[in-house]
VOSE-512732 format. One line per 2 residues: for each residue z, y, x of C-alpha. Coordinates in Angstrom, 2 decimals, padded with zeros to 5 digits. Each point is the difference from the previous one (the first is absolute). Example, Ala and Ser with C-alpha at 12.3 -4.5 7.8 and 13.67 -1.06 7.14 Angstrom:
! residues 2
007.80,-004.50,012.30 | -000.66,003.44,001.37 .
END
This chain:
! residues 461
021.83,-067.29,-013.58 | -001.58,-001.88,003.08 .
-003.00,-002.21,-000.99 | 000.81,-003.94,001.22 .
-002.68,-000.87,002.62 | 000.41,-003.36,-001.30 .
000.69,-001.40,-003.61 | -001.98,-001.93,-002.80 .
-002.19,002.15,-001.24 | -000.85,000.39,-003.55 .
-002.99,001.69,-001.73 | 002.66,002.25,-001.87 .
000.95,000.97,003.72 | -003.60,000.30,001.33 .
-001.09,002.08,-002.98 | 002.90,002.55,000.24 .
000.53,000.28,004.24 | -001.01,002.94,001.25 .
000.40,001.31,003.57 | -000.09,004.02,001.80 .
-000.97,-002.21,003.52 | -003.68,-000.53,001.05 .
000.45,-003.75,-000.68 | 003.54,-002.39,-000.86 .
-000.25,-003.95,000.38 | 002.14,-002.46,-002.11 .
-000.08,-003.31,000.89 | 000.45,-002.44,-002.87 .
002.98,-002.06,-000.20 | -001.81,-003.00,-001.98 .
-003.06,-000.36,002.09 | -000.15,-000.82,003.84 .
-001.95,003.26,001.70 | -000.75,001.90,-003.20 .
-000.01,003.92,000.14 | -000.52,002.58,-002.22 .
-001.53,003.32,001.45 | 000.64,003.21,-001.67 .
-001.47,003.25,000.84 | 001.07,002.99,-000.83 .
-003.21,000.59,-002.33 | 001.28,-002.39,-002.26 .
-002.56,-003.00,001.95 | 001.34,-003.43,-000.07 .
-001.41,-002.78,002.11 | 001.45,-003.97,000.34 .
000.02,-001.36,003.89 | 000.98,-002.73,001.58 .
001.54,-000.05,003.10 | 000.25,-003.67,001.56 .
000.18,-001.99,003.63 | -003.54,-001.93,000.51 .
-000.14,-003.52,001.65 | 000.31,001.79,003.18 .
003.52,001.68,-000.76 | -001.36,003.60,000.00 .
000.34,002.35,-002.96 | -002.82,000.96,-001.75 .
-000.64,001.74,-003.14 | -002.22,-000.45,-002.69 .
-000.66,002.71,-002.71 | -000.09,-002.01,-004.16 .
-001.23,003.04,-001.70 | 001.12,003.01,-002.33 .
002.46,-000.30,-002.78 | -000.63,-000.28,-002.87 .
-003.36,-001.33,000.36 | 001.64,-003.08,001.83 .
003.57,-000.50,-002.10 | 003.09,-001.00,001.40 .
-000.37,-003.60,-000.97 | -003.24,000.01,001.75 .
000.65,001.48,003.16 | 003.09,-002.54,000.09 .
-002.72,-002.94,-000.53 | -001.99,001.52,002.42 .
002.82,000.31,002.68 | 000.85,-003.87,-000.73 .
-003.64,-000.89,000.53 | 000.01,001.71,003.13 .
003.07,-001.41,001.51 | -001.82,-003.60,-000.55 .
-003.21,001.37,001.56 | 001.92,001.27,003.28 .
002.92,-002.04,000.83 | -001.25,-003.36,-001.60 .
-003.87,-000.18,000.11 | -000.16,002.13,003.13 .
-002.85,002.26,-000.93 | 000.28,003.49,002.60 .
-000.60,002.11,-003.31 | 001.21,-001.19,-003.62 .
-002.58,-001.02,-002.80 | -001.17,003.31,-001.36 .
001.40,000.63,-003.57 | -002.15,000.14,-003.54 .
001.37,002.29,-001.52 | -001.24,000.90,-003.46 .
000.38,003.45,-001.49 | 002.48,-000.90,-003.00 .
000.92,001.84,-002.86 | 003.87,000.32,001.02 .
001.00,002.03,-002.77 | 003.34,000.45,-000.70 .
001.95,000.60,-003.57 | 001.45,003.16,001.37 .
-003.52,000.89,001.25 | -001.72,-000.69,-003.34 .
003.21,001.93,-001.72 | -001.46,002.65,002.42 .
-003.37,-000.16,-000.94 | 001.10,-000.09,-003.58 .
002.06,002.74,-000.52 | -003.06,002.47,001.51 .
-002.01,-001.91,-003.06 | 002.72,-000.23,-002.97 .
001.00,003.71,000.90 | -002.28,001.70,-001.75 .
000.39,-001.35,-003.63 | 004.19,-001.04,000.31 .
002.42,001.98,000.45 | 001.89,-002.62,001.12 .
-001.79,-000.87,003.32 | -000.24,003.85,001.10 .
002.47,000.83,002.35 | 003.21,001.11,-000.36 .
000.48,003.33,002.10 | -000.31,001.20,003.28 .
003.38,-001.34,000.71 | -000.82,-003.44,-001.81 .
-004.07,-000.51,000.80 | 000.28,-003.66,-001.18 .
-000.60,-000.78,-004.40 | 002.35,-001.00,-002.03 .
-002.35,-003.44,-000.74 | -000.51,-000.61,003.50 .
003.52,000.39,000.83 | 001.01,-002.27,-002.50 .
-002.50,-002.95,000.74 | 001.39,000.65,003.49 .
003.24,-000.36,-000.32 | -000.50,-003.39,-002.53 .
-002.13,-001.40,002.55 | 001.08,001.02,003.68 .
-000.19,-003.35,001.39 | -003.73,-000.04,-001.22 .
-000.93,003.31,001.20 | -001.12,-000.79,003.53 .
-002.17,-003.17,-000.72 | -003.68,-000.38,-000.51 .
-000.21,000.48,-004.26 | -002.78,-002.58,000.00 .
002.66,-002.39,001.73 | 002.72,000.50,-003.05 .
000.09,-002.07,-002.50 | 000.79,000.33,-003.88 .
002.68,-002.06,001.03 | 001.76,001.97,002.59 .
-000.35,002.78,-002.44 | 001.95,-001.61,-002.66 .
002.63,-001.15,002.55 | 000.23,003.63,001.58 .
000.34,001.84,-003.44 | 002.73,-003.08,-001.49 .
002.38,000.67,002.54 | -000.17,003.52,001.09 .
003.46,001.40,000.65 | -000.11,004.27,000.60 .
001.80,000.90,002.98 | 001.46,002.64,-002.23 .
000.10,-001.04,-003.39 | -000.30,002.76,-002.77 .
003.43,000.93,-001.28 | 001.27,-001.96,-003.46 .
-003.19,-002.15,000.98 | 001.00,-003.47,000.28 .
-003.83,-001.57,000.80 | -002.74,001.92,001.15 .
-002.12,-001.96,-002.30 | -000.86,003.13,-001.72 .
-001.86,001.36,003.80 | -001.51,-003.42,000.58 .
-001.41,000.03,-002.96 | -001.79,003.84,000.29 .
-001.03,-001.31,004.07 | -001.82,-002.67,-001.60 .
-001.75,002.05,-002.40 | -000.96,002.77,002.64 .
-001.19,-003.13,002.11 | -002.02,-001.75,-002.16 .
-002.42,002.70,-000.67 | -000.65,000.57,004.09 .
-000.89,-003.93,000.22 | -002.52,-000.15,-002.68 .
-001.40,002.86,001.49 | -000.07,-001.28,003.71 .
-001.51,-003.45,-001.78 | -002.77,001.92,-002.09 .
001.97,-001.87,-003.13 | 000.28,000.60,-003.47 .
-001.71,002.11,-002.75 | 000.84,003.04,002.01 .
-000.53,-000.54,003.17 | -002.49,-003.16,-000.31 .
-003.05,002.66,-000.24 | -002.05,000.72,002.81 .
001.11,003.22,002.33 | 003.63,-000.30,-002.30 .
001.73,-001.71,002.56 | 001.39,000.36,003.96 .
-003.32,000.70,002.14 | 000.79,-003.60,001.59 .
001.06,-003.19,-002.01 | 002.58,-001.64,000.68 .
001.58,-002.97,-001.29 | 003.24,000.36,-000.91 .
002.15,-001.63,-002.07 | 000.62,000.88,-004.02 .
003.30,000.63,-001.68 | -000.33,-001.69,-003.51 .
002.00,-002.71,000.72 | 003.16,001.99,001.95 .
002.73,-000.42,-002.34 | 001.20,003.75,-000.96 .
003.87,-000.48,000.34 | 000.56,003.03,-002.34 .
-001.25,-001.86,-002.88 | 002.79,-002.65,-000.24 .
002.82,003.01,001.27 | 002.38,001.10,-002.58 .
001.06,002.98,001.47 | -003.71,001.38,-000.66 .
-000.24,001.19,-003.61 | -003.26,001.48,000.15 .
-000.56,003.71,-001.11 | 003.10,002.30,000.53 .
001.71,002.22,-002.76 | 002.83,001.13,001.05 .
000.96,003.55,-000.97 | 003.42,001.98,000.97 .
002.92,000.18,-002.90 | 000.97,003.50,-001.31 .
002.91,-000.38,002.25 | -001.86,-001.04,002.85 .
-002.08,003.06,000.11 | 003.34,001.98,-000.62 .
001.38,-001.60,003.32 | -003.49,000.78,001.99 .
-001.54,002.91,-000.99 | 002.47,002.56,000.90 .
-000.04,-001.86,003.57 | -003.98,000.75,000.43 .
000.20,003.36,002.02 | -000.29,001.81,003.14 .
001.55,000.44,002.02 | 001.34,-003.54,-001.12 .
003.44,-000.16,-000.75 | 002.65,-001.16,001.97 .
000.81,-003.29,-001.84 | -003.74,-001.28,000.72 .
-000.29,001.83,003.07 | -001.52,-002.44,002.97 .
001.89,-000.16,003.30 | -002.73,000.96,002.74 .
-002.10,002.75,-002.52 | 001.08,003.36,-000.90 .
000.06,000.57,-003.64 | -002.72,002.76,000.83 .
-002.09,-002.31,001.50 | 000.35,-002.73,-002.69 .
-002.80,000.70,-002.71 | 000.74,-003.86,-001.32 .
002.35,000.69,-003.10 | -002.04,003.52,-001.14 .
-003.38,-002.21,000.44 | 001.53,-002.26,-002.72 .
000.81,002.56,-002.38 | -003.68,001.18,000.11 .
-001.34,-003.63,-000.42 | 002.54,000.59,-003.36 .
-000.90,003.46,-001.12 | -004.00,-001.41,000.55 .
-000.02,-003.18,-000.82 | -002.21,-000.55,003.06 .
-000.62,-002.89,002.27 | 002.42,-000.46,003.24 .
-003.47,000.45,002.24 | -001.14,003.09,-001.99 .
003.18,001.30,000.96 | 000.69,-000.93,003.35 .
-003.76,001.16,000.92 | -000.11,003.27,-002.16 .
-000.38,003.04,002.32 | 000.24,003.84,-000.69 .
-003.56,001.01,-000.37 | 000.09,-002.80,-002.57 .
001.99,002.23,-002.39 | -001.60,002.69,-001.93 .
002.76,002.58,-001.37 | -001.35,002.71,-001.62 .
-001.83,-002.89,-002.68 | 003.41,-002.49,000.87 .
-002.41,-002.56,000.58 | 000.15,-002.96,002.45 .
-003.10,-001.36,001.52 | 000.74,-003.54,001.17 .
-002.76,-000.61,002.66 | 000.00,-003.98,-000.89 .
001.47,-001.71,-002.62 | 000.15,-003.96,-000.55 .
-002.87,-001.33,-000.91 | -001.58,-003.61,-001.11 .
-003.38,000.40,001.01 | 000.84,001.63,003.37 .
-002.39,002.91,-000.22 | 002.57,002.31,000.11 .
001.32,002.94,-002.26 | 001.98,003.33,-000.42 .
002.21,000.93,-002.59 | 000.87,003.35,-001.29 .
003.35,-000.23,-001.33 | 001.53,003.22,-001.36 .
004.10,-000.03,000.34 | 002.76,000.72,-001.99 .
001.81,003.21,000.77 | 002.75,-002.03,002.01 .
-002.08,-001.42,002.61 | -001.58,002.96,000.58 .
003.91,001.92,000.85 | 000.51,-003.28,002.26 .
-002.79,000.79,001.77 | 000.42,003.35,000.42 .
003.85,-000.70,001.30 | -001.25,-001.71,002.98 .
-000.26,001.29,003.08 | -003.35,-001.08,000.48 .
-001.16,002.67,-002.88 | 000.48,003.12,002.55 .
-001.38,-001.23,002.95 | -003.39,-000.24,-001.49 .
-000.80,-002.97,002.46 | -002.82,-001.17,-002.84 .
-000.70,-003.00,001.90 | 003.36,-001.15,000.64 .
001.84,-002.66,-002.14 | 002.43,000.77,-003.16 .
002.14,-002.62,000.34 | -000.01,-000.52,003.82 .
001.93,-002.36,001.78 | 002.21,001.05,002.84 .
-002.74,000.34,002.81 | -001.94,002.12,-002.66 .
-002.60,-003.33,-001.05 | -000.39,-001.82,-002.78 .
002.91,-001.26,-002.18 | 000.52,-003.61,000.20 .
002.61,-002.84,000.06 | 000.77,000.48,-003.67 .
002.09,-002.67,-000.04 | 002.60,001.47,002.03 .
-000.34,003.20,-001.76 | 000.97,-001.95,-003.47 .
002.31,-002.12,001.70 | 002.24,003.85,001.01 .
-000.37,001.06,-003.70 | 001.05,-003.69,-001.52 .
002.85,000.35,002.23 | 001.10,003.48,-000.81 .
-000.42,-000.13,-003.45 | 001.58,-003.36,-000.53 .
-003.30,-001.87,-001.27 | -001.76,-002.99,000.91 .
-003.11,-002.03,-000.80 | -003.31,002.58,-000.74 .
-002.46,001.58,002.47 | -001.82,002.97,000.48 .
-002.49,-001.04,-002.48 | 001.91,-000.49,-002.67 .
000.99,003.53,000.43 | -003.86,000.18,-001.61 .
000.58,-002.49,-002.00 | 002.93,001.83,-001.80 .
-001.56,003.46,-000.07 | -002.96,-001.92,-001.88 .
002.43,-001.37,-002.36 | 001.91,003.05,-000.55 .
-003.24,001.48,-000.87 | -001.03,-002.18,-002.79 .
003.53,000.41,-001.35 | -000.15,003.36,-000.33 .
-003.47,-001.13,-001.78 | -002.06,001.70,001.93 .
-003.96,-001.28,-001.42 | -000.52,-003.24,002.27 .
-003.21,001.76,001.13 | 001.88,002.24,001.53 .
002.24,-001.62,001.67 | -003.26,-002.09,001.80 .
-001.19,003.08,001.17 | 003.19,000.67,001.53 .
000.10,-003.29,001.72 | -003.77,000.46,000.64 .
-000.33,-004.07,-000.56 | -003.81,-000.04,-000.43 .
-002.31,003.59,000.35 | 000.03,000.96,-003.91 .
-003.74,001.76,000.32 | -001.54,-003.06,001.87 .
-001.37,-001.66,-003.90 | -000.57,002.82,-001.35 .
-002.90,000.81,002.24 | 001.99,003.32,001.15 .
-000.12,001.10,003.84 | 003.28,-000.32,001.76 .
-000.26,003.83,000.81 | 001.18,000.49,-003.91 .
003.49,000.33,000.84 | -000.91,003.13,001.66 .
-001.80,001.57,-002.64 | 003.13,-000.68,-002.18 .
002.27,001.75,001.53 | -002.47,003.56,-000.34 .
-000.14,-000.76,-003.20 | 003.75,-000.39,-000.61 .
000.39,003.03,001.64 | -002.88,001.88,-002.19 .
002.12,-001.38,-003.08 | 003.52,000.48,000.87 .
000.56,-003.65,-000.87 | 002.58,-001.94,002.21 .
-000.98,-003.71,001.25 | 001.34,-002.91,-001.81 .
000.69,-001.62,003.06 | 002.50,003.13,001.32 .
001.43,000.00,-003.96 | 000.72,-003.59,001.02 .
001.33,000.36,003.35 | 002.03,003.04,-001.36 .
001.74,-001.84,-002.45 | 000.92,-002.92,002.71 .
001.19,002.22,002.36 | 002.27,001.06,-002.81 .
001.01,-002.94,-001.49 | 001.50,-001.30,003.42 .
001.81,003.28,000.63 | 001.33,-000.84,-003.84 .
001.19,-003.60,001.56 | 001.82,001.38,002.90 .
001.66,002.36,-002.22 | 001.17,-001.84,-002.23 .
001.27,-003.08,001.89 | 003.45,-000.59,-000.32 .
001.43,001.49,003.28 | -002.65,001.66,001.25 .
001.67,001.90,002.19 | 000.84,-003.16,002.15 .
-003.78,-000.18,000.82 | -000.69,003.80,000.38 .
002.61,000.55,002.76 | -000.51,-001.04,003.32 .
002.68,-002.81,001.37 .
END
């Protein structure tokens, strides 16, 4: 699309323009004379083009942004009208400007998430596909209208009245606030201020905080509209009924069946459904699944090494998780198994990356299978509670779930899990965990068989 040569220009504008010519000019719609200049190396310089006393054109150069803001250059351009037209001066007063700190919230979110990266999960990015984190994307979204204003300029005020009445442009289905994502956007942002501020117990200590103070407002006093919200009942446990998993289960395959099949994707191509059925037969988390990748499988031991698992202190750990006999033959159906691409992903999506939009995925098996109301992780949550009714040892079942590293009090190396499975092997023992996962995998093939018409969810509609 053609770039106006003249319009009011924002700083959200004169961050983002961008041009493949030597130089473009846009002359501001607010202020008399104003231009932006905008090179094609990214350089961007205010001007001001004006008639002196004499009625000639001159043109007067106000400096670079953003070391002179938009505000500025707009004061600067007033001045200089005065000086010219009024006062009669040949050149205009020259202009004081002041280096200022003109950071931005989305520049400090920038500067942040290079920082929080490295110890949470959260703030690391997403993908190639999806570079931005999920915190940073949801302190974005909250506070948009913030996003392109000097942080030192916003107030705790204007932070309370952003994140009290944020409407999502497309709210979360069965949602009916989004009190639930204001309330995680002010969480994620509260940490990056104290940090930027050199505040608090953390962050208060010398060489803890952003290389530059800054002082920017603190979040105490924002109201947290979750906490007064109804609809937010805190921790959920909801697990899938004997006949839910009756309806669903026989559904989770590939190719997927025709009664969940998805208009524009081949069944082939649509790893969504089988992915599922994995998380099941595992018990694993959605992003241990969506990330796992051939070379992560080890089938002569049937063990899975999960490069990265969840983890509170944001170190970082494997797991070695050995699986039940089922998950193994899933595997093995897939095409993915003969090509011997050990890079490549298990459960690709249709371009061959990383699984995602899970939602939609759950929202073609709810659908299919006649269900309603539960996600993919309480697809966990249920194998987890199938487990301990099938009392499995509760020890087990943590290791399954891998909740906390089980070696990391007893002064044991990580590396352990290793040595375990040689000497498993030496004595002919099986794993608890695949004894476990064995007897899940059976006790939901016992479900579907036994369901009252089972044949109704076997066949493909």
């Amino acid at each position: 699309m053609k770039m106006k040569t003249t319009q009011i220009l924002t700083d959200k504008l004169i961050q983002n323009i961008k041009t493949d010519k030597p130089r473009i000019q846009i002359t501001d719609a607010k202020t008399t004379g104003l231009k932006l200049r905008v090179s094609r190396s990214g350089h961007k310089s205010f001007a001001l083009m004006i008639r002196n006393s004499s009625g000639k054109y001159a043109t007067f150069t106000i400096g670079t942004y953003p070391d002179v803001s938009l505000k500025k250059a707009r004061e600067i351009a007033l001045q200089s009208r005065v000086d010219l037209k009024i006062t009669g001066l040949v050149t205009p007063t020259a202009p004081s400007v002041a280096k200022q700190d003109e950071t931005t919230l989305r520049l400090l979110l920038g500067e942040a998430q290079s920082v929080f990266a490295g110890k949470k999960k959260t703030w690391r990015p997403r993908g190639i596909r999806k570079p931005t984190a999920f915190a940073r994307r949801a302190i974005e979204n909250v506070f948009e209208n913030l996003l392109d204003k000097p942080v030192e300029a916003i107030s705790a005020k204007e932070f309370g009245y952003a994140a009290n009445s944020y409407k999502p442009k497309r709210p979360l289905k069965g949602k009916t606030t989004a009190n639930g994502q204001v309330s995680r956007a002010l969480s994620y942002l509260s940490p990056v201020l104290d940090w930027a501020a050199h505040r608090g117990r953390k962050y208060g200590k010398f060489g803890a905080g952003r290389k530059t103070q800054l002082n920017v407002a603190e979040l105490l006093r924002v109201n947290d509209p979750s906490t007064d919200d109804p609809t937010i009942k805190g921790k959920r446990d909801r697990v899938l009924t004997i006949e839910e998993i009756a309806a669903i289960y026989p559904l989770l395959r590939h190719p997927t069946p025709d009664r969940i099949r998805r208009k524009k994707v081949s069944p082939k191509n649509d790893y969504g459904p089988i992915a599922m059925r994995f998380l099941l037969l595992s018990v694993a988390r959605r992003e241990e699944v969506a990330s796992a990748k051939w070379n992560d499988f080890d089938f002569i031991n049937g063990v899975w090494t999960k490069p990265e698992v969840k983890d509170a202190t944001g170190k970082g750990r494997s797991q070695r998780l050995p699986l039940s006999e089922a998950a193994l033959n899933l595997l093995k159906s897939l095409p993915g198994f003969k090509l011997c691409h050990k890079d490549s992903f298990v459960f690709p999506n249709r371009d061959g990356g990383k699984l995602d939009n899970w939602n939609r995925i759950a929202a073609q098996v709810q659908k299919g299978s006649k269900t309603s109301d539960w996600t993919r992780h309480d697809l966990r949550r249920t194998g987890a509670t199938l487990l301990e009714e099938l009392q499995v040892p509760v020890q087990t079942v943590e290791a399954i779930l891998d909740h906390t590293n089980r070696f990391a009090n007893a002064g044991v190396s990580g590396s352990a899990g290793h040595y375990m499975v040689a000497t498993r092997i030496m004595n002919v023992t099986e794993d608890p965990k695949v004894t476990a996962l064995n007897k899940l995998s059976t006790a939901l093939d016992h479900i579907v068989a036994k369901a009252s018409t089972p044949a109704s969810f076997i066949e493909d509609s």
